[in-house]
N, C-alpha and C positions, 0 to 999 in steps of 0.2 A: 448116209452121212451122220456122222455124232455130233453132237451141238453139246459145248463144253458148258457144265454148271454155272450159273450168274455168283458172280462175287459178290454181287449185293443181295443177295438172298441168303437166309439163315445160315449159321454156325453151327458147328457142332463146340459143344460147351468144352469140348478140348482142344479148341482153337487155337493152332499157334499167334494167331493175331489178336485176342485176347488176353491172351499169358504176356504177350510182348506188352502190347500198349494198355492195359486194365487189370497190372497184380493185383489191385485190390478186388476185382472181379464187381465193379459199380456200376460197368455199363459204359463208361465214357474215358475217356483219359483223366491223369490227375489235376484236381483243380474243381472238376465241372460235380463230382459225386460229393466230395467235403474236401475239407482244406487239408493242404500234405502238413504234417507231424513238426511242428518248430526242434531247430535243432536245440542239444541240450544250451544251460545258461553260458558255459565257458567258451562257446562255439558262436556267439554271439555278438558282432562287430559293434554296434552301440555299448555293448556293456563292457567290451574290452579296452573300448576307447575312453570308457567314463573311472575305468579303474586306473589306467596306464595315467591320464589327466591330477586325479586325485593323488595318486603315487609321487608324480613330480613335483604336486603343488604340498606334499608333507616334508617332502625332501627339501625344498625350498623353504619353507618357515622353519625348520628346525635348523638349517645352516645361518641363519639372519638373528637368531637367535643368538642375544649377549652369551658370551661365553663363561661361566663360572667359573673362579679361580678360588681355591681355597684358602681361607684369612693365611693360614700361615704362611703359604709359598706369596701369597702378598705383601705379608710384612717384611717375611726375607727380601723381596723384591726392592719396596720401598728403604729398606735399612741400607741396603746394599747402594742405590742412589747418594743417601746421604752421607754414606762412608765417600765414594766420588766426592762430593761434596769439599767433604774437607780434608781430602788427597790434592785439590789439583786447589784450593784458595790459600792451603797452608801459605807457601812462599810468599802471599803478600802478606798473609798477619805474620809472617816473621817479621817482614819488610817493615811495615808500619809502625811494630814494636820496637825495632831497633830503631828508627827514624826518628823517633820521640825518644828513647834514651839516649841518643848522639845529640840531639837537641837539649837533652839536661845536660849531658856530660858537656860540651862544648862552651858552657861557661862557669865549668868549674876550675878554681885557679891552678888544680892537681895537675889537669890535664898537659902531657906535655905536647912540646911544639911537635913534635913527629905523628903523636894520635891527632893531633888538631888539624895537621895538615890532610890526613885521610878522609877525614867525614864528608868533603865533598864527592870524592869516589865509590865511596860505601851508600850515600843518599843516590845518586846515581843509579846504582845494581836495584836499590831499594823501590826508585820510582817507575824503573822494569820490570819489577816484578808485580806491579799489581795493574800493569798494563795488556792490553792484548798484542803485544810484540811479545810476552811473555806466554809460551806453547801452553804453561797448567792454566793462565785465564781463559785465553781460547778455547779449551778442553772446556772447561766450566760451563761455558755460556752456551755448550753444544751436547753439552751431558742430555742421552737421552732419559724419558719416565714413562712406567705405564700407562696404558690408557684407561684408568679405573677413576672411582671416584676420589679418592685416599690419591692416585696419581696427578688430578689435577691441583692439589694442596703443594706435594712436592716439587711438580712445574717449578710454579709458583716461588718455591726456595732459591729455587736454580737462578729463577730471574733476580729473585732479590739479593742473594748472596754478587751476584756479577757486579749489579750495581754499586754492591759496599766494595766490593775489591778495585774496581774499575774508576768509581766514581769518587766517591766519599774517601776510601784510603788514600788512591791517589793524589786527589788535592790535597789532603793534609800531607802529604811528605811535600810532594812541589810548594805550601806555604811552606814548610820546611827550612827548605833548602833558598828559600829566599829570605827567612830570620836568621840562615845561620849567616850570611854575605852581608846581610843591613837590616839588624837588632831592633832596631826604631823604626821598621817600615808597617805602619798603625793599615794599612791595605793587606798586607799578608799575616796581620794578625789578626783581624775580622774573619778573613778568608778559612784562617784556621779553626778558630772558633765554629764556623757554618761546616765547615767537613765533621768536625767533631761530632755536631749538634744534629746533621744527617744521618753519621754513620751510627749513632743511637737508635734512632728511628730508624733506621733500616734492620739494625741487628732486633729492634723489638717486633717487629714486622714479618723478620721472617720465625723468629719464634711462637709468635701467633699464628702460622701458617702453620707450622708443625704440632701446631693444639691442634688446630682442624682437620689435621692427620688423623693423630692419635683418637681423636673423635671418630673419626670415620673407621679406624681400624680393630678400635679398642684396645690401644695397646700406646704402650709409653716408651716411643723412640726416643734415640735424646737430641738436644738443639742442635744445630750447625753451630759449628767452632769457632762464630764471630765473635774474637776477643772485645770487651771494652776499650775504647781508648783513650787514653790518662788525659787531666786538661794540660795547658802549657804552662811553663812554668811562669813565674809573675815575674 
């Protein structure tokens, strides 16, 4: 009887069970002779996860980053506001202007009874118009601005200009049109003097806002179109 070779006894060095489990030819499987071969750097999960990480976090800061706008397409931007500006307040400084020369004209002896009879219907359109029943004040007071440095100055316009049409115009035609019904009422001549005396101080107001435009932009827009308004007549 043949008794078959022990499997635990020597190799011949051409062993298929060396070539399988010992390419490197060290005797033991890998691991146990030296350490297997790290794979290259790109093949590397730590370092693919610390690049993908850094990646997103540049992508990130540089999106959060203010955006620069070139002075000029800013000052076009800012110009263009203040053209708005004095598109949509125009109708009351018409309004106001006429209110105060219907007021001079109203007690002059020329005037005849047919224009005299009108000024209350012309003060009327006039007191409309520099109210928010009137669509260009409304517009006004919702004019948008950019969001720059130089845009928070002309905000600022926007607000103040409202207030001279809305506020300050306003009441001076309303005392108005109560000097023109009762001459002698010493309340609505007070009242008009204060509109007067605000709508000063408002128009200088926003003129200084529009220095600290020009400051910020370097450049020399010109004021909003709030007329002066004449004192009343004595």
């Amino acid at each position: 009887m043949t008794v078959p070779a022990s499997t635990t006894g020597p190799q011949p060095s051409g062993s298929p069970i060396l070539a399988a489990g010992d390419p490197a030819g060290t005797g033991g499987p890998p691991g146990e002779g030296e350490a297997a071969p790290k794979p290259p750097w790109y093949r590397r999960r730590g370092i693919l996860l610390g690049g993908a990480v850094a990646v997103v976090l540049a992508i990130t800061i540089i999106t959060d980053l203010p955006q620069h706008t070139a002075r000029t397409t800013e000052i076009a931007n800012e110009r263009t506001v203040l053209s708005e500006i004095d598109t949509d307040i125009s109708p009351c400084t018409f309004a106001v202007q006429e209110a105060f020369q219907l007021y001079a004209d109203e007690s002059k002896p020329s005037l005849t009874a047919g224009n005299r009879a009108r000024i209350p219907g012309l003060l009327r359109d006039d007191q409309s118009a520099c109210s928010f029943t009137d669509n260009a004040i409304f517009d006004l007071s919702n004019i948008e601005v950019p969001g720059s440095a130089a845009g928070r100055d002309i905000g600022a316009i926007v607000t103040t200009a409202t207030t001279w049409a809305s506020s300050d115009a306003l009441a001076a035609i309303e005392s108005i049109q109560t000097l023109i019904s009762s001459p002698n009422n010493a309340k609505a001549k007070a009242d008009l003097a204060t509109a007067e005396r605000l709508a000063a101080e408002d128009r200088g107001k926003a003129n200084s806002e529009l220095a600290a435009a020009n400051v910020v932009l370097k450049a020399h827009l010109p004021n909003p179109a709030l007329p002066r308004l004449p004192a009343p007549p004595s």
